[in-house]
C-alpha positions in Angstrom: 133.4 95.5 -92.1 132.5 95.7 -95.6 133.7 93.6 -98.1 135.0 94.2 -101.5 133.6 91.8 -104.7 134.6 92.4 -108.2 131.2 93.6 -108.5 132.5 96.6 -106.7 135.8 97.4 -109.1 135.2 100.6 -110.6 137.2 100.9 -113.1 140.7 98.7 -114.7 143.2 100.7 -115.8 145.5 98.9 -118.3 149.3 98.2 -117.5 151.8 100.7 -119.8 154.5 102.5 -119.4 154.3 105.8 -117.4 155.0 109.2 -119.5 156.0 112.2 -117.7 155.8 114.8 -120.4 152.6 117.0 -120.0 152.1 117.6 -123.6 151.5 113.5 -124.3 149.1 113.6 -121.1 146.8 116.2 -122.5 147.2 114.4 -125.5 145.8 111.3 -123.8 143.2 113.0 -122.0 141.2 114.4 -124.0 137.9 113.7 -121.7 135.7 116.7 -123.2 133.6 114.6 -125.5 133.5 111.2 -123.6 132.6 113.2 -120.4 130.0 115.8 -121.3 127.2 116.4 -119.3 128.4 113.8 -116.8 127.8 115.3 -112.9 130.0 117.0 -111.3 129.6 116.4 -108.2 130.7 112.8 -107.9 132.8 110.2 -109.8 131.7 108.4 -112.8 130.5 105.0 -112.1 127.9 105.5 -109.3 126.5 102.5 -109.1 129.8 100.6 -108.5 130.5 102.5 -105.3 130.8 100.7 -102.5 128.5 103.2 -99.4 129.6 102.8 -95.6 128.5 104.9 -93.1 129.3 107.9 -91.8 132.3 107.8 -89.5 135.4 105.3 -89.0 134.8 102.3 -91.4 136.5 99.0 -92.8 136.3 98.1 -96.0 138.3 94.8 -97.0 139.9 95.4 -100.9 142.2 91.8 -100.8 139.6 91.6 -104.6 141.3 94.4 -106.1 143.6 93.1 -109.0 146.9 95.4 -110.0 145.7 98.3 -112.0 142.1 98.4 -110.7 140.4 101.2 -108.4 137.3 100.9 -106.1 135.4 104.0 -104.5 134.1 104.1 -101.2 131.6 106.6 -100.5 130.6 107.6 -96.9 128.1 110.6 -95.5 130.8 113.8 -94.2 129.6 116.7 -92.5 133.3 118.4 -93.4 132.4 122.0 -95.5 135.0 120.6 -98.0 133.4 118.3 -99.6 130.0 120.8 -100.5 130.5 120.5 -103.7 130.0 116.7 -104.0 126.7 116.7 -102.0 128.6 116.3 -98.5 130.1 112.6 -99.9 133.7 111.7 -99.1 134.5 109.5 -102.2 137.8 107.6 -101.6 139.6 105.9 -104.3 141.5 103.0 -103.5 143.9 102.5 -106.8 145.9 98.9 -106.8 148.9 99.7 -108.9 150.3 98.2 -111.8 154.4 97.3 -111.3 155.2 100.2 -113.4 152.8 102.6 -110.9 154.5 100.6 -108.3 158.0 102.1 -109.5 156.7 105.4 -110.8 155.5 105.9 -107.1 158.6 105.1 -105.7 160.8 107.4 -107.1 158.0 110.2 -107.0 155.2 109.7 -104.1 155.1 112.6 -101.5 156.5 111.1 -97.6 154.3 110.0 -95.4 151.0 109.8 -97.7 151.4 106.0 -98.9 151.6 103.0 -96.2 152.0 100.4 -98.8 153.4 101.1 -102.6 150.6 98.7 -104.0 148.1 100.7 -102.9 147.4 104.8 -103.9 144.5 106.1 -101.4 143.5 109.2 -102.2 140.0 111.3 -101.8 138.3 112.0 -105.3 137.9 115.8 -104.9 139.5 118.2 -107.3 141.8 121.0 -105.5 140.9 123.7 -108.2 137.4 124.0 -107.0 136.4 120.8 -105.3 134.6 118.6 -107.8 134.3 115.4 -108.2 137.3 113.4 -109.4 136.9 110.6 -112.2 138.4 107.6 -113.1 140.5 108.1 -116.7 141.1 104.7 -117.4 144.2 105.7 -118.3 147.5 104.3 -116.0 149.5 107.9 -116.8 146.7 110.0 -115.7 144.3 107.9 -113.7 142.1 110.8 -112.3 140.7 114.1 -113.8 138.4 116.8 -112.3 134.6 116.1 -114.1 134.7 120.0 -114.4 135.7 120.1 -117.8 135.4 123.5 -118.5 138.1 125.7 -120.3 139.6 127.2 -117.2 139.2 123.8 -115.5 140.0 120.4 -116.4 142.6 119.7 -113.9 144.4 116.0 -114.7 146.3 114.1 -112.3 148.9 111.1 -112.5 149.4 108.3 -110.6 151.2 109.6 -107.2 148.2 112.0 -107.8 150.2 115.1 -108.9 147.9 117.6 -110.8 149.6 117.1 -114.9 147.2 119.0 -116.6 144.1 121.8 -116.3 144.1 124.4 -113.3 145.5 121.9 -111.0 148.5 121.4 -111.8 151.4 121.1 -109.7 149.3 120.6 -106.7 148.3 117.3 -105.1 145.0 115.7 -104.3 144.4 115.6 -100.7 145.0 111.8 -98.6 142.5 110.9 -96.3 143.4 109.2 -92.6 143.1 106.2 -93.2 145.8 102.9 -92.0 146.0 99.8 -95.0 147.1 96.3 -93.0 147.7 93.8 -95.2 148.3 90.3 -93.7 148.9 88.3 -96.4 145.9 86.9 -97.0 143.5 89.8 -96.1 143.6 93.8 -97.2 141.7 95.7 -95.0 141.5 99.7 -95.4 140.3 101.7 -92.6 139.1 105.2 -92.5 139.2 107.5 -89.9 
């Protein structure tokens, strides 16, 4: 099983309020500068990914802190994911309380096992790009395609806010969370 170290956090995303109006979350977003000429064909943050195998895996995430996401990258042979160089990236986003609640009252049945914890793979359902991390805790995840017909932003139940993908959701992996108290262990089918 790997093991999650704070070297591994990707990214913290600061604790606010959620906003659900559109408007303020392209407002918020504006990636287009920050993000030019970044690839597109994986997150931002490379070098912080934690890299398992192809196949099942176990990674233990009991280091993540509220409001901070890790990616785990593993070798696919699903036609899916051609577009980020046949890597599954899956983020693993520890919520905030206000994510927490946000989620609640708006996260789709049956895609989160535990309310602290937003799983979700990084791949854009516009055209299947690589999803980055925002840093932002309205918007946490937007397509690195950034393009004028593109630039697809997502919240944090991972609704599409923004850019060609909104309304639609980014996809959940099979994976089961068991938390024991002590330990968080994520496991991926």
């Amino acid at each position: 099983m790997q093991k999650m170290t704070r070297r591994h956090v990707m990214t913290t995303i600061s604790s606010t309020a959620v906003l659900l109006c559109p408007a303020i979350l392209n407002a918020q977003t504006n990636f287009e500068a920050e993000w030019a000429g970044l690839p597109e064909d994986r997150p931002t943050g490379e070098n912080q990914l934690i890299t398992v195998s192809a196949g099942a895996a176990e990674v233990e995430i009991s280091a993540l802190q509220p409001g901070e996401v890790a990616v785990i990258a593993r070798p696919t042979d699903d036609a899916e994911f051609s577009a980020t160089g046949m890597m599954q990236y899956v983020a693993v986003h520890r919520r905030t309380a206000e994510q927490v609640a946000f989620g609640a009252a708006n996260d789709r049945a049956g895609t989160v096992q535990n309310p602290e914890y937003f799983v979700v793979n990084l791949l854009c359902t516009h055209r299947g790009k690589a999803i980055g991390l925002t840093g932002n805790p309205n918007a946490p995840f937007a397509c690195l395609d950034r393009g004028s017909r593109h630039g697809s932003v997502y919240n944090a139940v991972g609704m599409g806010v923004a850019g060609a993908s909104e309304g639609e959701y980014l996809s959940i992996p099979d994976y089961t969370l068991t938390a024991d108290g002590t330990q968080v262990v994520l496991s991926l089918s």
